[in-house]
C-alpha positions as CSV (number, residue, x, y, z in Angstrom):
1,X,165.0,35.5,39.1
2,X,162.0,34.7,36.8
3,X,159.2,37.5,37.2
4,X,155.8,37.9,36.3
5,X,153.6,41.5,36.3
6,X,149.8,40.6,36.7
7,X,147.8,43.4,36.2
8,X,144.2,42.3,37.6
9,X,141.4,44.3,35.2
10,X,137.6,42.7,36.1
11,X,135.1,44.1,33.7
12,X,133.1,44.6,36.8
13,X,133.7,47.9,37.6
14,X,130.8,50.2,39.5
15,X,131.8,53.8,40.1
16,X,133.5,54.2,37.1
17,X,131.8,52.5,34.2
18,X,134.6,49.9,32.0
19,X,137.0,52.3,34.0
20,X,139.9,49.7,32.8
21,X,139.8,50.2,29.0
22,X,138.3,54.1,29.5
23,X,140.0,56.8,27.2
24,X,143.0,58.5,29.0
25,X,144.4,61.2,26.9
26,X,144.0,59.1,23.9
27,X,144.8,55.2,24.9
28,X,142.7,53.2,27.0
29,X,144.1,53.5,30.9
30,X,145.6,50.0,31.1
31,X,147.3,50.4,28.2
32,X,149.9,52.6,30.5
33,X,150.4,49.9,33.1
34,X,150.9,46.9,30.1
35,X,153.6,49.2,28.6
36,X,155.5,50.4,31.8
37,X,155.4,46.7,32.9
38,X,156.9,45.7,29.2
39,X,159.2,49.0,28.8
40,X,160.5,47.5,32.3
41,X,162.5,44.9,30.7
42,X,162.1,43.2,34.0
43,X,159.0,40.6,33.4
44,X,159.5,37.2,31.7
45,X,155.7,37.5,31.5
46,X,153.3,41.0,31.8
47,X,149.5,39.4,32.0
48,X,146.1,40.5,32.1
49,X,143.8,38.6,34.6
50,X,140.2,39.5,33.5
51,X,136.9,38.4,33.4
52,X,135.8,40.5,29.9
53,X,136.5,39.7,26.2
54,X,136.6,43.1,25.6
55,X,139.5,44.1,28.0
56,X,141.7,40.9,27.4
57,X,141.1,42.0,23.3
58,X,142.7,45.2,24.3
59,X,145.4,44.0,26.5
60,X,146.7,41.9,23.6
61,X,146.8,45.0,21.2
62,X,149.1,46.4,23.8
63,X,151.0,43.9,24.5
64,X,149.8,41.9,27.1
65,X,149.5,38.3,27.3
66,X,145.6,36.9,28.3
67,X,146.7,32.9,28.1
68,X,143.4,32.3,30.2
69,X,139.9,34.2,31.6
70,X,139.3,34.7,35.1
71,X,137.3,32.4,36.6
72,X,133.4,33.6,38.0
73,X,134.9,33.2,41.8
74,X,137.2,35.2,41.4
75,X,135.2,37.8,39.4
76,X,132.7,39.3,41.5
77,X,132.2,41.9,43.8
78,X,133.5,40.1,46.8
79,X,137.2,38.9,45.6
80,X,140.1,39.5,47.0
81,X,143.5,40.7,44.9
82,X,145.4,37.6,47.0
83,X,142.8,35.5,45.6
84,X,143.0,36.5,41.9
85,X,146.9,36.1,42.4
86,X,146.6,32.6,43.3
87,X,144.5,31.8,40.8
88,X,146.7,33.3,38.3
89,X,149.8,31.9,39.4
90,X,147.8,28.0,39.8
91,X,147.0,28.4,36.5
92,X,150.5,28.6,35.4
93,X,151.9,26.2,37.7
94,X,149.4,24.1,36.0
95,X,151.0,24.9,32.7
96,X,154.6,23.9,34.2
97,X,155.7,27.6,34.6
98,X,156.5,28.8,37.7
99,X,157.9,32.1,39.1
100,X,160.4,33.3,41.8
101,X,159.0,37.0,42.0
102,X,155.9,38.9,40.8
103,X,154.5,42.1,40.7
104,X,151.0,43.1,41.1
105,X,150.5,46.0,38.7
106,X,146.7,48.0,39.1
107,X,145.4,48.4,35.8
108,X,144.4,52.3,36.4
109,X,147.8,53.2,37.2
110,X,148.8,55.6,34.4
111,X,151.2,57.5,36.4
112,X,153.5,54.3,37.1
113,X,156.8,54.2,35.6
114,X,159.8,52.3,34.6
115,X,162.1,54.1,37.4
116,X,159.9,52.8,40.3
117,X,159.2,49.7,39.2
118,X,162.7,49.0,38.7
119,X,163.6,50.8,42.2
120,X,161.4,48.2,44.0
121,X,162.5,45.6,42.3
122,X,165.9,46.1,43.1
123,X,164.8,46.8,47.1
124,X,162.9,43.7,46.9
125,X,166.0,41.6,46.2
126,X,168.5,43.1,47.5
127,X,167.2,43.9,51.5
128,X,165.5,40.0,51.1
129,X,162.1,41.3,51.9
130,X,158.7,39.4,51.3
131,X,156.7,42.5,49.4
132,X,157.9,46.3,48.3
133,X,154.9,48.8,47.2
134,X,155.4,52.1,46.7
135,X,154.2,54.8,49.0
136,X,153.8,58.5,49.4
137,X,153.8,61.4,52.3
138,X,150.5,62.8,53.7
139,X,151.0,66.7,52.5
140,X,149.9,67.2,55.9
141,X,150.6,66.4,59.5
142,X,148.0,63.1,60.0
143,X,148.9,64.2,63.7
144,X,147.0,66.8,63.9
145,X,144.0,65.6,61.8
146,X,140.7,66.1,62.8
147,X,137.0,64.2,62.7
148,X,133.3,65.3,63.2
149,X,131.6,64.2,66.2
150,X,128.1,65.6,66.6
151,X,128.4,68.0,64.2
152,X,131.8,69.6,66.3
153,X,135.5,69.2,64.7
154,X,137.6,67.2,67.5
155,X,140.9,66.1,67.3
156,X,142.1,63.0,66.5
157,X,145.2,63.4,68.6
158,X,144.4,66.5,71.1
159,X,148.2,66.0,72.6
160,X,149.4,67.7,69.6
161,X,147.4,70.7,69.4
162,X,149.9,72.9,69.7
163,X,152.8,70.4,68.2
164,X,154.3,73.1,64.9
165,X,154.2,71.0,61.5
166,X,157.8,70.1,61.3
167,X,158.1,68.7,64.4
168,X,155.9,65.8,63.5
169,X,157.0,62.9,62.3
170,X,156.1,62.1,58.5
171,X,153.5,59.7,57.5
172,X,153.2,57.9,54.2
173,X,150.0,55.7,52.5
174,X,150.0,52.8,50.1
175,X,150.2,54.5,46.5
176,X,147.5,52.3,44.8
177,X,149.6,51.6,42.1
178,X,151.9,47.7,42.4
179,X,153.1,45.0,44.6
180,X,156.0,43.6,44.2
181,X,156.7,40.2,46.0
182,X,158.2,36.6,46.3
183,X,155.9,34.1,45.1
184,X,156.4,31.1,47.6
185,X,156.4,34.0,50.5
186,X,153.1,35.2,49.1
187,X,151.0,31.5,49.0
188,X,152.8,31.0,52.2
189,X,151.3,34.3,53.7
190,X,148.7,35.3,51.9
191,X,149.0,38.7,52.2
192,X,150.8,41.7,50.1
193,X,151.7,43.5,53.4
194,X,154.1,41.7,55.9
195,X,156.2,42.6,58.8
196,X,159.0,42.0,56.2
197,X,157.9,44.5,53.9
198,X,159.6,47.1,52.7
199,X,158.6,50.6,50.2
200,X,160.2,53.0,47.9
201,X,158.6,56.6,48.2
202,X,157.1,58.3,45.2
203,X,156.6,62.4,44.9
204,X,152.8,63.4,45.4
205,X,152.8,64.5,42.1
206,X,153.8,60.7,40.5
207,X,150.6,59.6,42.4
208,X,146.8,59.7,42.4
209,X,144.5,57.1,43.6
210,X,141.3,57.1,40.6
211,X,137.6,56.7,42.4
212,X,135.8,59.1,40.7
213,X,136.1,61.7,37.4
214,X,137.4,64.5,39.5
215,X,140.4,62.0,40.8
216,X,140.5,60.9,36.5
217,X,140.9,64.1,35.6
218,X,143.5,65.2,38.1
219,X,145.7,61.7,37.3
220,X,145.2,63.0,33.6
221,X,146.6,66.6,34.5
222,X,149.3,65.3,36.2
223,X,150.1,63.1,33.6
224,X,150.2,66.2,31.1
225,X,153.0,67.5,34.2
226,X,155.3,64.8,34.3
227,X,154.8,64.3,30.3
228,X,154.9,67.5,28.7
């Protein structure tokens, strides 16, 4: 089936100043994510989406095709990642190029690589699901989580007070880092998370979600782990 990586890099971005083309351990971050997508071998196409000159200049030194900007709408503060998907994918239909599957790939995912992309890409077709993402385990019991109420720690779930770790089940979150998933189930849907989706689990060291300079610098040591 035809595929198509967009990885959506606004120029836009607050807590981290131009945190899409910032330095990591010598090569601007989105640099990674362009050359997993393309080292893939899985993508007829591996596009930017962007609204800045200077990112789409450096995408294209990569490797990344910028055949169009984003437009203002779907630029600011306020849009969604479904809506700079359809815009990206109208834009092609438009052009007479049209694709069974995509992946959403995050511009500041540095830690991504070939093995899971091509893990949920084979999920994705072969168990006929609508979206696969990868995920990872809380370190942690979420069960027995707490939260501050008047200045006093309570429990979230008080039942399991005295539950021991490993009877818990595990719990697992979104790992920030792609989406993989059928195009007409997607403008059908709208959404990147369906009752038909499906994951592929990542180790917590493959994963770190980037919000501030602490979180930049640990992806960047645990980049120097899994890269020595």
């Amino acid at each position: 089936m035809s595929a198509i990586a967009i990885i959506p890099a606004r120029g836009g971005s607050k807590r981290i100043p131009r945190k899409n083309i910032r330095d990591f351990l010598g090569k601007p971050v989105i640099a990674y994510s362009i050359e997993a997508a393309l080292q893939s071998g899985l993508f007829e196409e591996v596009m930017v989406s962007t609204d800045d000159a200077e990112i789409a200049e450096v995408a294209a030194k990569y490797g990344a095709k910028v055949p169009f900007l984003r437009s203002p709408k779907t630029a600011d503060d306020f849009a969604t990642t479904a809506a700079v998907l359809n815009e990206v994918l109208e834009n092609y239909k438009a052009e007479g190029r049209v694709f069974a599957i995509a992946c959403c790939l995050y511009p500041t995912a540095p830690l991504v690589g070939k093995a899971a992309l091509v893990a949920a890409h084979e999920k994705l077709t072969a168990d006929n699901l609508d979206t696969v993402f990868p995920v990872v385990k809380y370190s942690y019991p979420i069960w027995r989580s707490l939260k501050m109420e008047n200045g006093k720690a309570v429990m979230n779930w008080p039942e399991h007070m005295s539950s021991r770790s490993q009877d818990l089940p595990a719990a697992y979150h979104d790992a920030g880092q792609f989406y993989w998933f059928r195009v007409d189930r997607f403008l059908q849907q709208q959404s990147l998370f369906t009752q038909n989706s499906g994951a592929v689990e990542l180790d917590e060291l493959e994963v770190q979600d980037i919000d501030t300079l602490t979180d930049w610098k640990l992806a960047e040591l645990k980049y120097q782990l899994l890269n020595p």
